[in-house]
N, C-alpha and C positions, 0 to 999 in steps of 0.2 A: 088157330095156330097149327093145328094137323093137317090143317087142311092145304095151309100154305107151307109147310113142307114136304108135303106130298108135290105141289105143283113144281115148287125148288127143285126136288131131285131127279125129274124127268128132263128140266130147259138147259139151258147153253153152258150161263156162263160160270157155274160148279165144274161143267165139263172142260169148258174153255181153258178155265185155269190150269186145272189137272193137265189136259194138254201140252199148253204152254212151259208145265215144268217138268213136260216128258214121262207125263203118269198118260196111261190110256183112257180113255172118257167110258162110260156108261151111260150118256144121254142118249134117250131114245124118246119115240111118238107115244106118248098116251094117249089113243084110241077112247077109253073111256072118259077122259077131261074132253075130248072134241067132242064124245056125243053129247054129254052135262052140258055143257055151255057154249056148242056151238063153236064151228068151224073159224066164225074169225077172232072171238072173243081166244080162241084155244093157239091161233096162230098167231094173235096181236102177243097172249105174253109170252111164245117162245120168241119171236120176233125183239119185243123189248129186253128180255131178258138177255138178248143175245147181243145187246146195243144197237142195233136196229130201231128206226123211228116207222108209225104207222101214222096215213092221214085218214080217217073217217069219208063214207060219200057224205057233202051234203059239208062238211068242215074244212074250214081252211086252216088250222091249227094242226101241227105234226102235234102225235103223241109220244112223249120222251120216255114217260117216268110211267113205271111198272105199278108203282102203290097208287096211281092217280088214274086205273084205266075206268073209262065211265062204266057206268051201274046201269042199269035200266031190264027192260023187256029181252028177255031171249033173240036174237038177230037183230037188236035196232040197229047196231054200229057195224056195218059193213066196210072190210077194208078198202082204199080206191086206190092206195099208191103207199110202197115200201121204199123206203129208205134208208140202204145198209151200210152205208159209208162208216166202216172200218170196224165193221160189225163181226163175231164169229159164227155168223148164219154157216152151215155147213151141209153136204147131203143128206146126211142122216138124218135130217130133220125137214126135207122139204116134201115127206108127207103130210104136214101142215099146212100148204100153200093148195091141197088136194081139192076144199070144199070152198075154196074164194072164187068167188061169183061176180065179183066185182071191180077186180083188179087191173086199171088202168093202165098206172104205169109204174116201174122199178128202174131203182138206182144201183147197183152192186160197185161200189167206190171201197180199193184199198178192203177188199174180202181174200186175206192169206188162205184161206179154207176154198174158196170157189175156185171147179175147176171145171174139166170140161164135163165129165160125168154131168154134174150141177145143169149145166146149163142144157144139156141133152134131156135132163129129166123136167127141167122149168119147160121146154119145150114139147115135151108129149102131155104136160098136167092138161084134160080137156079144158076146164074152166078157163084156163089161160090161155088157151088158146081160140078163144073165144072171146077174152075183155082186154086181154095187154094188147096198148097202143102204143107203148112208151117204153123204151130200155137202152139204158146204159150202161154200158160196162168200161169200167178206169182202172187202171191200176190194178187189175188182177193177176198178177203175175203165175200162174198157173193154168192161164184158158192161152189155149192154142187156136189153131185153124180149124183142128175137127170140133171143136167145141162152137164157135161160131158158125161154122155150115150146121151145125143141128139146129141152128133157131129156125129154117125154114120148116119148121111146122106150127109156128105162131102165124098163123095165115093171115089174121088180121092185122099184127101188125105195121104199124104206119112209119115209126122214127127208129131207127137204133143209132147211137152214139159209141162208138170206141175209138180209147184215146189210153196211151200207155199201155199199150198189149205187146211183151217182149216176143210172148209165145206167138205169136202170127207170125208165120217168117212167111207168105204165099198170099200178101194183101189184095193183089189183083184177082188173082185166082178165088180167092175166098170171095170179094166182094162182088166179083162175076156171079158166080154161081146161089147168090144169098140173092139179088136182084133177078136172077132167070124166076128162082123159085118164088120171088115177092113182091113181084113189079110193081105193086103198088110202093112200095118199101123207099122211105127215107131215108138213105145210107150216109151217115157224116163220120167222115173216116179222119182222126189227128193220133198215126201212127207214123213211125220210123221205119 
């Protein structure tokens, strides 16, 4: 029981709320819960906690539910693919995404919290830039053009998806210069 309120008052969505009712959060990284358990078991429950889904390598099942995260070995469940569709993942907390090794690919759908900051720092995290193949971005209303030109440091990157991006007012120019730097890069752009 101490144990699981100690994890409670580091994650999202104590802080989310508090937000939400125009209180200011105290959510921050716990450094010591990612060394205990490990970088993705530590990101899976700020991730669920924040309503965020994680899918396991190796598992086709998303994981929803926070009291259901599997048990096992130290690093058996590697994250492969995040899915934050309307989740309050926010910057503060994407020092958790720091030791994912594995990370295929992400969804950011309908994240009031992500903004360009966010996705400049998703962008320089090495591990990510190194496994993400896969990224979406919908409905964020707070990512602009500078936020999108910083993914060119996802080198490997292959697909990006943006659709509902009010903030992009420079689509050509952005997706010019996101292709110089990513030629290999799948650019499927359903913007106004």
């Amino acid at each position: 029981v101490a144990e699981n309120k100690k994890i409670q008052r580091h994650l999202c969505p104590e802080g989310c709320k508090k937000h939400l009712l125009g209180e200011t959060t105290t959510a921050r990284v716990d450094y010591e819960r990612i060394q205990a358990v490990g970088p993705d078991r530590a990101a899976s429950e700020w991730l669920l906690r924040c309503g965020a889904l994680v899918r396991y390598q190796g598992y086709e099942k998303w994981q929803r539910d926070y009291s259901g995260l599997p048990t096992g070995p130290l690093g058996k469940y590697k994250i492969e693919a995040i899915n934050a569709t309307e989740s309050c993942i926010m910057y503060r907390g994407f020092d958790y995404l720091d030791g994912l090794e594995h990370v295929t690919e992400i969804k950011l759908q309908k994240c009031i919290y992500i903004q360009d900051e966010c996705l400049q720092r998703l962008s320089e995290t090495k591990n990510l830039q190194k496994s993400l193949l896969q990224l979406k971005i919908i409905s964020c209303g707070n990512v602009t053009d500078k936020g999108i030109v910083a993914l060119h440091k996802l080198t490997n990157l292959e697909y990006l998806y943006l659709s509902d991006l009010p903030g992009i007012r420079q689509k050509e120019t952005t997706a010019r210069v996101l292709q110089q730097a990513l030629p290999n890069l799948e650019l499927e752009l359903d913007l106004d």
